[in-house]
C-alpha positions as CSV (number, residue, x, y, z in Angstrom):
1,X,0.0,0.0,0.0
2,X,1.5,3.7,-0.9
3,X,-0.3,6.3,1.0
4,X,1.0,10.6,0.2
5,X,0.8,12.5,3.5
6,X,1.1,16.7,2.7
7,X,0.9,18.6,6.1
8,X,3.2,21.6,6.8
9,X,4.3,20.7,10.2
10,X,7.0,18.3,10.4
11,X,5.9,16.6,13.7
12,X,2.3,16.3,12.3
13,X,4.0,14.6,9.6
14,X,5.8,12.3,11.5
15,X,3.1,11.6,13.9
16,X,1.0,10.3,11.1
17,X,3.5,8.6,10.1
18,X,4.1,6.2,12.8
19,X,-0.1,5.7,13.4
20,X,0.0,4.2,10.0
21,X,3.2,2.5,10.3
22,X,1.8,0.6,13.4
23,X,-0.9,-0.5,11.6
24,X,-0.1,-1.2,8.0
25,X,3.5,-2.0,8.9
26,X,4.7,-3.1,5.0
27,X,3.1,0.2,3.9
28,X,5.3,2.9,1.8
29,X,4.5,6.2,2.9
30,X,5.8,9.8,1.4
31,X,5.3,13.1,2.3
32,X,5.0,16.7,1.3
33,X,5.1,19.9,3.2
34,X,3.5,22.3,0.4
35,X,0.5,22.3,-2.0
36,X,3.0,22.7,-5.2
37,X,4.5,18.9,-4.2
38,X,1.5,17.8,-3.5
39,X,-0.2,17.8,-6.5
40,X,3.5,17.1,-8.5
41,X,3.7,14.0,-6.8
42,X,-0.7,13.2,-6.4
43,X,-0.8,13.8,-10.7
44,X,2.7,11.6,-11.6
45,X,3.1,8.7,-9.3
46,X,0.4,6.1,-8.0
47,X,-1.1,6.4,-4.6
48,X,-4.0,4.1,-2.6
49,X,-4.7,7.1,-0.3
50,X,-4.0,10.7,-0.1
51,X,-4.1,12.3,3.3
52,X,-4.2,15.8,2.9
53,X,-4.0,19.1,5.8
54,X,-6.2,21.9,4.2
55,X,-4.2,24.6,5.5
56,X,-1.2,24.7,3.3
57,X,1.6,27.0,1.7
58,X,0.3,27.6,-1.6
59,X,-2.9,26.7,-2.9
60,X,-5.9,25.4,-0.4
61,X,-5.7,21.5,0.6
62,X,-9.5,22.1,-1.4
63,X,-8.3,24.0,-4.2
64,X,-5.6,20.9,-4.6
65,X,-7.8,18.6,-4.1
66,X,-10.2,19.7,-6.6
67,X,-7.1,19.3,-9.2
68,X,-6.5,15.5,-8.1
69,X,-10.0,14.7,-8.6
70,X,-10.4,16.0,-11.9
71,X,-6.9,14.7,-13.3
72,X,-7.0,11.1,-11.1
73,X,-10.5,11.1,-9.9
74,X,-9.8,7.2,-8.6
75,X,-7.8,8.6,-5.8
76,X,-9.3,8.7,-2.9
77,X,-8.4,11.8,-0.3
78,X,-8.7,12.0,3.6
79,X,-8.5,15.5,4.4
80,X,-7.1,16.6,8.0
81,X,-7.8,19.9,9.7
82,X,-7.1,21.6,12.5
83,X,-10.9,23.3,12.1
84,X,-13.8,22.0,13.1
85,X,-16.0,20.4,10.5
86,X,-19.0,23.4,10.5
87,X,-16.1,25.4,8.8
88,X,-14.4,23.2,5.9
89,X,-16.1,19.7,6.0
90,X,-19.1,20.6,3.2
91,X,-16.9,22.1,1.1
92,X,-14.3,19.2,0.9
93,X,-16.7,16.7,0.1
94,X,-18.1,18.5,-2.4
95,X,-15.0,19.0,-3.5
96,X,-14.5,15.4,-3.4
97,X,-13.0,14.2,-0.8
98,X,-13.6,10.3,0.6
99,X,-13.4,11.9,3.9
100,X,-13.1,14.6,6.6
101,X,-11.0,14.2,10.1
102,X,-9.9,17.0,12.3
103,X,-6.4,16.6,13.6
104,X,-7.4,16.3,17.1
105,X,-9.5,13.1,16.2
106,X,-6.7,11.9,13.9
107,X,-5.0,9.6,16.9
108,X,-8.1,8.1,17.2
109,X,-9.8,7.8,13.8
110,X,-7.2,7.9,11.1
111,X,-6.9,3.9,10.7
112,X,-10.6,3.5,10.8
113,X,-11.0,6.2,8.6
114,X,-7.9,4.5,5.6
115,X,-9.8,1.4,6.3
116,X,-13.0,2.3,5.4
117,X,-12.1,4.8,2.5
118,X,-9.8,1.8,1.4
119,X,-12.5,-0.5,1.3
120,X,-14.2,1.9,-1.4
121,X,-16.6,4.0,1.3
122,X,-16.4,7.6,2.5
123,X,-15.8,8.4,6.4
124,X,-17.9,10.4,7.5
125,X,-18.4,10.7,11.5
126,X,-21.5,11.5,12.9
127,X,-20.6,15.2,13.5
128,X,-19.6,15.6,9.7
129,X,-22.9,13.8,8.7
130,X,-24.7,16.2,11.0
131,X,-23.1,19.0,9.3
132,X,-24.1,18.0,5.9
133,X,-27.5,17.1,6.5
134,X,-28.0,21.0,7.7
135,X,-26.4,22.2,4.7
136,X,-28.7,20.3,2.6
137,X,-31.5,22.0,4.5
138,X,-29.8,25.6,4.3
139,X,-29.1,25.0,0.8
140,X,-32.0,27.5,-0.8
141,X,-31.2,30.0,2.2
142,X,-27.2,30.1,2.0
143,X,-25.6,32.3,4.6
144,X,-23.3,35.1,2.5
145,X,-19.8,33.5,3.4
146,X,-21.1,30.2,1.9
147,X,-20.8,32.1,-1.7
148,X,-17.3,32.7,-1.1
149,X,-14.4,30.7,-3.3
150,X,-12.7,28.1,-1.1
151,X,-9.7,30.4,-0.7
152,X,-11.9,33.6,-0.2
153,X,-13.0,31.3,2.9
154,X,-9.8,30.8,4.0
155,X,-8.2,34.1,3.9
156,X,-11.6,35.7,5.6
157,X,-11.2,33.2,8.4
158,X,-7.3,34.6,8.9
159,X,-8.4,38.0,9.2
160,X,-10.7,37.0,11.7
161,X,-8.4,35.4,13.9
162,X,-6.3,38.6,13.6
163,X,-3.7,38.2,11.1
164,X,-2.1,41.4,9.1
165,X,-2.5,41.3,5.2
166,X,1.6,40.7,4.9
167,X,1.5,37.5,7.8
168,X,-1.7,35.8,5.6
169,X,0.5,36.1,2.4
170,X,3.4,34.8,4.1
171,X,1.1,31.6,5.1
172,X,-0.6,31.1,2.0
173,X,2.8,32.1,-0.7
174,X,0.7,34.6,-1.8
175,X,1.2,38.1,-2.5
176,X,0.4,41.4,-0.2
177,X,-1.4,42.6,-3.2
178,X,-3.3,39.2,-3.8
179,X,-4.4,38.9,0.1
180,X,-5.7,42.8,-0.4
181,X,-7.6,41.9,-3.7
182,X,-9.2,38.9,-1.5
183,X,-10.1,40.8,1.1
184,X,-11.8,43.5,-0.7
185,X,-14.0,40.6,-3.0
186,X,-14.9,39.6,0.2
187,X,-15.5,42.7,2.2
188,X,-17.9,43.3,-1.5
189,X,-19.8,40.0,-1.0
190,X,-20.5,40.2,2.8
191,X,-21.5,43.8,2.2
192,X,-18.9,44.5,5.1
193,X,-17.0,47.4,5.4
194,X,-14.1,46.9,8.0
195,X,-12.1,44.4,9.6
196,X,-14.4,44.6,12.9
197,X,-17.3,44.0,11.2
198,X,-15.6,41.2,9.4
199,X,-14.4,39.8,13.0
200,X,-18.1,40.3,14.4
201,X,-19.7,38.2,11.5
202,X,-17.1,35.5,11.5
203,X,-17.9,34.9,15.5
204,X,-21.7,35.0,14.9
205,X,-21.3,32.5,12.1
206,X,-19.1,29.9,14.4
207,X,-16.2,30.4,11.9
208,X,-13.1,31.3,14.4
């Protein structure tokens, strides 16, 4: 079995690592630290599982995974997050992922979860099924940050945790210009005019 882990953070990396190890001891694992190696490697060499962080350098985990899935839609992909699944579990399984897990769970889950996605099923835990059902019931009354691009999503959610402009283009490679043009498309779509306004929605929504 060759399983692609892309995560950031070293230790995450590792930690994964030796969970998998201990249970699918004769597997080959490889890993990437960045969205550009992920898809490189996800697109030219063959993989049983992908187990992707969302939060990358680069392009999304989503955006990426969006790419794999229209290139080599047979691999399956576990994405991991630090976030809980209200903020980024509907859009990665729309996206196409055979799974969601958030990196706290991971310990606990992430061999059930391979198993099951190995086995040709999708893992979805209770909480992400619960999630999903409600946006199936919001779906003809969409809240305004729900219209937003995966990566508007992300970059909203930095500003609300109280990132400058420059540190959010640091974290995501991206520009200072780029991160501005973001934030004004979504300053424009949540009909929002300042960052405190932009905080204020993102807590009454549940996104930080």
């Amino acid at each position: 079995m060759k399983i692609l882990i892309a995560d950031d953070h070293t230790i995450v990396r590792e930690g994964l690592k030796r969970i998998l190890l201990e249970a699918f001891p004769f597997c080959e694992i490889h890993d990437v630290s960045d969205s550009a190696d992920l898809l490189k490697k996800a697109l030219h060499e063959t993989w049983d599982i992908i187990i992707s962080d969302i939060t990358m350098p680069g392009q999304s985990g989503i955006e990426v995974l969006k790419q794999i899935k229209e290139y080599a839609p047979t691999i399956p992909v576990l994405m991991l997050s630090m976030h809980a699944p209200e903020q980024y579990a509907v859009r990665a399984i729309k996206a196409g992922a055979s799974g969601y897990l958030t990196k706290e769970s991971a310990p606990f889950e992430l061999v059930n979860a391979v198993e099951k996605i190995l086995g040709g099923r999708k893992y979805i835990t209770p909480q992400v099924a619960e999630v999903l059902a409600e946006s199936i019931e919001q779906n003809f009354d969409k809240a305004p940050h729900e219209i937003l691009s995966d990566r508007e999503f992300e970059v909203l959610k930095l500003i609300a945790e109280g990132q400058s402009i420059s540190k959010i283009g640091d974290t995501l490679s991206l520009s200072v210009n780029t991160i501005s043009t973001y934030r004004t498309r979504i300053m424009e779509k949540l009909n929002i005019h300042n960052n405190a306004d932009l905080v204020k929605y993102a807590m009454k929504h549940s996104l930080i």
